[in-house]
C-alpha positions in Angstrom: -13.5 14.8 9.8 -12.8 12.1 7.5 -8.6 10.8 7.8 -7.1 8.0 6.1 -4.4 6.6 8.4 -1.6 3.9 6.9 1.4 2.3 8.3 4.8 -0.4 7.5 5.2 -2.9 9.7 7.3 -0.8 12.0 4.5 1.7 12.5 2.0 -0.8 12.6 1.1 -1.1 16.7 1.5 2.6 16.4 -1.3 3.6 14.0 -3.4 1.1 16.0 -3.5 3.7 18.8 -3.7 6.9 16.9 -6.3 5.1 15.0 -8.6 4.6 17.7 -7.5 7.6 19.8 -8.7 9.4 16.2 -12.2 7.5 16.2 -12.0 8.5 20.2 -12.4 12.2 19.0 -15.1 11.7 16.6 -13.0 11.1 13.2 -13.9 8.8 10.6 -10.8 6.6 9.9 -10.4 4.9 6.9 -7.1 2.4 7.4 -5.0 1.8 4.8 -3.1 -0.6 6.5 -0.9 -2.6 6.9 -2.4 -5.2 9.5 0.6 -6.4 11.1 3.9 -6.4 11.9 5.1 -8.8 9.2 8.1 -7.1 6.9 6.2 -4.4 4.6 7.1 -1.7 2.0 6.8 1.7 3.3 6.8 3.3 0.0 3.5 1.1 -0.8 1.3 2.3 2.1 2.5 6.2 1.1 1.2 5.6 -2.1 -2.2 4.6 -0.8 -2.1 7.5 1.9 -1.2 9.9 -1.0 -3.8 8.5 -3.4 -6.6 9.1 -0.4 -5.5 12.6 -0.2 -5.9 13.2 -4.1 -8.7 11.4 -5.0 -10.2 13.6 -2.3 -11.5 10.6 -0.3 -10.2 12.5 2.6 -8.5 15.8 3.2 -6.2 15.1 6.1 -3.9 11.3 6.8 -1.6 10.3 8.9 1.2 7.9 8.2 3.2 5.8 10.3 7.2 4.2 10.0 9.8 3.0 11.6 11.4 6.7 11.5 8.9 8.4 9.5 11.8 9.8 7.3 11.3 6.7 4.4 7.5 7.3 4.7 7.8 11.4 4.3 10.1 11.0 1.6 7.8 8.7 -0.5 4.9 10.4 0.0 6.1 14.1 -1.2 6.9 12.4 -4.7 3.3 12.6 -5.3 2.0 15.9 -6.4 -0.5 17.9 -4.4 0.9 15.7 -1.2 2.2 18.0 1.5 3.8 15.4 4.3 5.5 16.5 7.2 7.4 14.4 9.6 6.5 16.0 13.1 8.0 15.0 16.4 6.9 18.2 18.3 3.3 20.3 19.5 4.3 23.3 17.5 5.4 21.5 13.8 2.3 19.6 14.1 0.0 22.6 14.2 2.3 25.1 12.4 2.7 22.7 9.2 -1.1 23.1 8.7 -1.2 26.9 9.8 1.3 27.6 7.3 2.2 24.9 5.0 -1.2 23.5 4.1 -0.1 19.7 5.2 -2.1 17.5 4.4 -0.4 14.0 6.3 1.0 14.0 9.0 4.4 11.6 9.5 5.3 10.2 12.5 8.0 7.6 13.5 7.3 4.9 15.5 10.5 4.0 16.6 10.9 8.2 17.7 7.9 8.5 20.0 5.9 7.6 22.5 2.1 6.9 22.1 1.3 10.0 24.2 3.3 12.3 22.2 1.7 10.6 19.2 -1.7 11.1 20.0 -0.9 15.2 21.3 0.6 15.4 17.7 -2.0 14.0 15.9 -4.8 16.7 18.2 -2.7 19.4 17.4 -2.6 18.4 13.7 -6.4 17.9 13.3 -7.3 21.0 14.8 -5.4 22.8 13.7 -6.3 25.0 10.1 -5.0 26.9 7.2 -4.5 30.5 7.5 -4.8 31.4 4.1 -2.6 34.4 5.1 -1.2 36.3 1.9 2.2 35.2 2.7 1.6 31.5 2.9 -0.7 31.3 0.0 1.8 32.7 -1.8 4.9 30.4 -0.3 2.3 27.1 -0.6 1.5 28.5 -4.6 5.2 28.9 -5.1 5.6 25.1 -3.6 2.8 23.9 -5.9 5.3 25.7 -8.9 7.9 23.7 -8.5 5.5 20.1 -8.2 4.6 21.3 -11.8 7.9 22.2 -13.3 9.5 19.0 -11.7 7.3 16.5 -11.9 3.5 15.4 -13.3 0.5 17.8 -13.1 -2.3 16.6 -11.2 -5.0 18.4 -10.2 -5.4 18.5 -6.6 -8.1 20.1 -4.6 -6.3 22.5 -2.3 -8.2 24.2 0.8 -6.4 27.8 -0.7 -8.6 27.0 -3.9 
């Protein structure tokens, strides 16, 4: 699978691992940076994660900060992103299974590179259920994006 992977400076020797433990397993990675751990703007590689996912240059990212909480926050103000900040096995998998995520959010400073790299497996393998009740909780979701804030199209996997 095709994953777009981007970072702050505080996530930066971070998403070096996942990124090659991700090309390890066979995933094309397509880093959005940043390229080291000189001061950065989180908000500015959340944007470019966000853009990957809805320009449909990839369906699945993972983003990196210090916390992951500034980097989660940014990237849900874009429309059609679903980012979840995941520190354990089961929110990794479960946010996919019933949440349609589409970028994962880990922090750096949080966990280790182990954990990281069992949250990012659990993330990739795991799929949509397109189960009646979480299409229609993910459709509800996708309601409020459009009554709060711009309508993009977005190619969901429930379409």
């Amino acid at each position: 699978m095709k994953v777009s992977i981007g970072a702050d400076h505080a996530g930066f020797p971070l998403k070096q691992e996942v990124a090659a433990h991700l090309r390890e397993q066979g995933h094309e990675v397509i880093d959005l940076g940043t390229n080291s751990t000189d001061p950065v703007d989180y908000p500015d590689f959340a944007e470019a994660v966000g853009k990957s996912i809805l320009d449909g240059t990839v369906k699945r990212a993972v983003l990196i900060c210090g916390s992951g909480v500034g980097a989660s926050v940014a990237a849900n103000k874009m429309p059609g992103v679903r980012a979840g900040l995941c520190h354990d096995g089961y929110s990794a998998h479960q946010g996919v299974e019933h949440d349609d995520m589409n970028v994962l959010v880990l922090g750096a400073r949080v966990i280790g590179v182990a954990l990281a790299k069992e949250l990012v497996d659990n993330y990739m393998r795991a799929a949509f259920t397109h189960e009646e009740r979480h299409e229609r909780r993910l459709n509800k979701v996708m309601s409020i994006e459009e009554r709060y804030g711009k309508k993009v199209s977005v190619k969901s996997s429930i379409h």
